[in-house]
C-alpha positions in Angstrom: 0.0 0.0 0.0 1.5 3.2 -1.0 1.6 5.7 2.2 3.5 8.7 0.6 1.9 10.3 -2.5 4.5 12.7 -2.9 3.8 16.7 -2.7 0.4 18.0 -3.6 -0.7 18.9 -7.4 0.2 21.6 -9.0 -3.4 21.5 -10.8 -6.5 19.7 -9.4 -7.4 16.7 -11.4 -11.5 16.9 -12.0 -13.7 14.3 -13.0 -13.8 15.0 -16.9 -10.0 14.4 -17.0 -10.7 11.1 -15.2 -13.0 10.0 -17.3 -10.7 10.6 -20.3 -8.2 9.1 -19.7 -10.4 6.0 -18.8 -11.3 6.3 -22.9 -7.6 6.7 -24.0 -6.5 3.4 -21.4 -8.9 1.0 -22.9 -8.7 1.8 -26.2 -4.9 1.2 -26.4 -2.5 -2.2 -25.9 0.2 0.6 -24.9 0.2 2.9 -22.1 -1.5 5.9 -22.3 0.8 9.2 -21.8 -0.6 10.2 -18.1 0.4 13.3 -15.7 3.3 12.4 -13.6 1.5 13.6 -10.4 -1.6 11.2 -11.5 -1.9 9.4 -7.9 -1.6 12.7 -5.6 -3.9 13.8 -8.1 -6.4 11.9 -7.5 -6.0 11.3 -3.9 -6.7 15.0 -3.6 -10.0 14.9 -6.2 -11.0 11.6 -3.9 -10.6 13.9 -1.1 -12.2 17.0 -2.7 -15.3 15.0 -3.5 -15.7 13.6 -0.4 -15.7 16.5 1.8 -18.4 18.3 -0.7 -20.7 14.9 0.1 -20.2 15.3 3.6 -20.8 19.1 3.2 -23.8 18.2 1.9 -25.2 15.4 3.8 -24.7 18.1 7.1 -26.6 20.2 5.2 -29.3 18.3 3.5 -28.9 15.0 3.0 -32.0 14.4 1.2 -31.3 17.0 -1.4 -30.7 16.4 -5.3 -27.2 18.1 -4.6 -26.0 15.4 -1.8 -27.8 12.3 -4.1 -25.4 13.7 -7.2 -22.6 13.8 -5.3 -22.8 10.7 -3.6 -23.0 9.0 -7.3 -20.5 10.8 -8.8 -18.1 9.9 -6.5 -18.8 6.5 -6.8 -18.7 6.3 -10.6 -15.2 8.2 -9.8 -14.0 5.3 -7.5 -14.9 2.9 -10.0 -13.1 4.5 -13.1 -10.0 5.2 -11.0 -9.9 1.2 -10.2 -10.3 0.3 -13.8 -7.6 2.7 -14.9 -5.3 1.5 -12.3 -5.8 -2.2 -12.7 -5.4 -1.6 -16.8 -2.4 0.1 -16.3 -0.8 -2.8 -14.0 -1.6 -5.2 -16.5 0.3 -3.4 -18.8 3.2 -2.7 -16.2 3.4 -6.5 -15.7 3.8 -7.0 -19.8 6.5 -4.7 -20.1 8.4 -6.1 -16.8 8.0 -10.1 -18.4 9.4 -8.9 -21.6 12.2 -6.8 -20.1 12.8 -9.8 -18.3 13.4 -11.4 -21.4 16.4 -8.8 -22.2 13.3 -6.4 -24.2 13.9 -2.6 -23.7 11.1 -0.8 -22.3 10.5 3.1 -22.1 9.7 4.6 -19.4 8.3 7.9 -20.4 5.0 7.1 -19.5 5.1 5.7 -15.8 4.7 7.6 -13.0 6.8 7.4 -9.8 5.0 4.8 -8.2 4.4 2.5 -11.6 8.3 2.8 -11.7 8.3 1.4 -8.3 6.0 -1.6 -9.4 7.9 -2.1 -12.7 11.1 -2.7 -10.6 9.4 -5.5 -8.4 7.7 -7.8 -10.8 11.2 -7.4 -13.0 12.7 -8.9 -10.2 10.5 -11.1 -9.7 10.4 -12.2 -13.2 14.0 -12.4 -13.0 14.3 -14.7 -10.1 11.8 -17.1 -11.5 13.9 -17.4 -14.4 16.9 -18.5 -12.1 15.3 -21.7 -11.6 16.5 -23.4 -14.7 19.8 -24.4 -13.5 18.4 -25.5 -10.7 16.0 -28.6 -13.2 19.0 -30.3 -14.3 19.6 -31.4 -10.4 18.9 -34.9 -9.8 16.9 -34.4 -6.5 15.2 -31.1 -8.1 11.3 -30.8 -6.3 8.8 -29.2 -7.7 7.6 -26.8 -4.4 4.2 -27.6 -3.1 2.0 -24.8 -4.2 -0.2 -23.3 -1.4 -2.7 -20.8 -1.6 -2.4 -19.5 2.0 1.8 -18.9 1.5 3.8 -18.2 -1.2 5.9 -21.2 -2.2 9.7 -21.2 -1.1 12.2 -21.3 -4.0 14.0 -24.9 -4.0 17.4 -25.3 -2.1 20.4 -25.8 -3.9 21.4 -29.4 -3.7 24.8 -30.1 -1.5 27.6 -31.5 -3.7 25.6 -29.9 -6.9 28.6 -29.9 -9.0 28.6 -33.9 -8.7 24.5 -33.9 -9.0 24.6 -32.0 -12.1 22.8 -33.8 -15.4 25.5 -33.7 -18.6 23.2 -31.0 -20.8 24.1 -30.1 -24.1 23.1 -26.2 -24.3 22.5 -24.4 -27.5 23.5 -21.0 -27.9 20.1 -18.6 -26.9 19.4 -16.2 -29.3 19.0 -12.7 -27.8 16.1 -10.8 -28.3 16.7 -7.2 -30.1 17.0 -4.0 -27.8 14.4 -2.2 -29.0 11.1 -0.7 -27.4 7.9 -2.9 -26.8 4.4 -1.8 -26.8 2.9 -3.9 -23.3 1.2 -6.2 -25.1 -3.0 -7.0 -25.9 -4.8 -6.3 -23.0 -7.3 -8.7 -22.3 -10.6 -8.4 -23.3 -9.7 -4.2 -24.7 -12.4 -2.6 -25.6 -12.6 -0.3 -29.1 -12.8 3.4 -28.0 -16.8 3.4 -29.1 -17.4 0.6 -26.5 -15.4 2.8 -23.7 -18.1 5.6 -23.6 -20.8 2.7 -23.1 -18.5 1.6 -19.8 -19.0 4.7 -18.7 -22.0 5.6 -19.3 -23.4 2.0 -18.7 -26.2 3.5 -15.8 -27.1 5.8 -18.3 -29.0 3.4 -20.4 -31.7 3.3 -17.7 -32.7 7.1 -18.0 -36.1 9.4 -17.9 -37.0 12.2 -19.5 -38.2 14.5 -17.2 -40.2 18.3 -16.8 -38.3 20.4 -13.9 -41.0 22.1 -11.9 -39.0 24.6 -10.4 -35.4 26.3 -10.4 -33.1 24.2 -9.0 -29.1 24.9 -8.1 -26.6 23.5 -9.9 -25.6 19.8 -8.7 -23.4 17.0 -9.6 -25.1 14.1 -11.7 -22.2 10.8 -12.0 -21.5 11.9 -15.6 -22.2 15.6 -15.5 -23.4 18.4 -13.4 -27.1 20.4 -14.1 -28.1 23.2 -14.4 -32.0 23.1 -14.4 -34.6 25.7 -15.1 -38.4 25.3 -14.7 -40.3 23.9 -17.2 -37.1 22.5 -18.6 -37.3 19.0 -20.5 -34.1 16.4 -19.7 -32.7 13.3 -19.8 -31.0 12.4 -16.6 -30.5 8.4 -14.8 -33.6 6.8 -13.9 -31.7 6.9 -9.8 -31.5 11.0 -9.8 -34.8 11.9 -12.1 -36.9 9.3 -9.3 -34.8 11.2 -6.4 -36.4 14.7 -8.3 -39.9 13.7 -8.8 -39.8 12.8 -5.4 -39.8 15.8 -4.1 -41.9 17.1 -6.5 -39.5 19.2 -8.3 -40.1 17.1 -11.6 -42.7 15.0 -13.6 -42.0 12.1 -16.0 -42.4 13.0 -19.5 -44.2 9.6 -20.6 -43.5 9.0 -24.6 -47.1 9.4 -26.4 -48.6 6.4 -27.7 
């Protein structure tokens, strides 16, 4: 768990630049060019949006404002996890193929990805240690256990007696150049990334505002709503309006 996020942002992150670069992620095998302050960033919009919900829930906690804001902030949490978890599977390519002798670039990590690329590297390249260690005669495969991780096999004593006569062939090595991370599994084409997003969106009403309202946060935008004005909004915040009897469902003529 990462403790220090480094010195605040020199520009607050906000929710449309989120949300963009969730488009840009999944619609590319290759990481996506991010700000290098991109996790104190977003601990401080996590933070931001928090204390306006509990702002708002001291305030009025039944209002449309506190309803939108407690949405929006968790469609925020939920884009930040898939960006992050895209990004380590990506991480994890490049560190397997530069554990294969591959160059990598690192323009496009962040501090802390750095600090991830470094450990599965070495990981990678430990794992790869244990070839020698097959052509013992008492070699064991290491139980596997779910609960710990496996110990790497000892040496055997006297190894150099132990040893199996192998006739190695020269490896070829792999060229020095840049790699892309790889496919990333089950990527979705840039149309299909707006649908991700907006996937609460396809349960929506159209609804008649009754009355001025202030402008609050919806989980995909913020409103700005007039009386007598005719929108589309999620089925969750139009029900939370008509409610309180500052909308009507348009109904679709038959």
């Amino acid at each position: 768990m990462m403790r220090d996020m480094g010195p605040p942002p020199a520009e607050s992150m906000v929710y449309e630049e989120l949300t963009s670069l969730y488009r840009k992620e999944r619609s590319s095998n290759s990481l996506s060019e991010i700000r290098h302050d991109f996790y104190p960033s977003l601990a401080e919009m996590i933070t931001r949006t928090q204390r306006e919900y509990e702002k708002a829930l001291t305030q009025d906690p039944d209002s449309i404002v506190c309803e939108g804001l407690n949405q929006r902030r968790k469609k925020m949490m939920d884009i930040a996890q898939r960006i992050i978890d895209d990004r380590m599977v990506k991480i994890a390519s490049m560190a397997l193929k530069g554990g294969v002798g591959y160059g990598n670039s690192f323009e496009r990590l962040t501090a802390e990805e750095r600090t991830l690329y470094q450990r599965i590297l070495e990981s990678f390249r430990s794992h790869r240690e244990v070839l020698p260690q097959l052509r013992r005669r008492d070699f064991r495969i290491a139980e596997f256990s779910t609960e710990t991780s496996p110990a790497p096999p000892e040496p055997a004593v006297n190894a150099v007696d132990e040893e199996m006569p192998v006739h190695e062939e020269p490896v070829e090595e792999p060229p020095d150049e840049e790699m892309d991370a790889g496919p990333l599994p089950d990527a979705e084409p840039a149309e299909v990334c707006d649908a991700l997003i907006d996937d609460d969106e396809k349960d929506n009403l159209v609804i008649r505002i009754l009355q001025d309202l202030p402008t609050f946060s919806g989980p995909y935008r913020d409103y700005t709503l007039r009386k007598e004005d005719i929108v589309l909004m999620p089925r969750s915040l139009a029900e939370a309006l008509i409610s309180r009897d500052a909308a009507v469902e348009v109904k679709p003529r038959s």
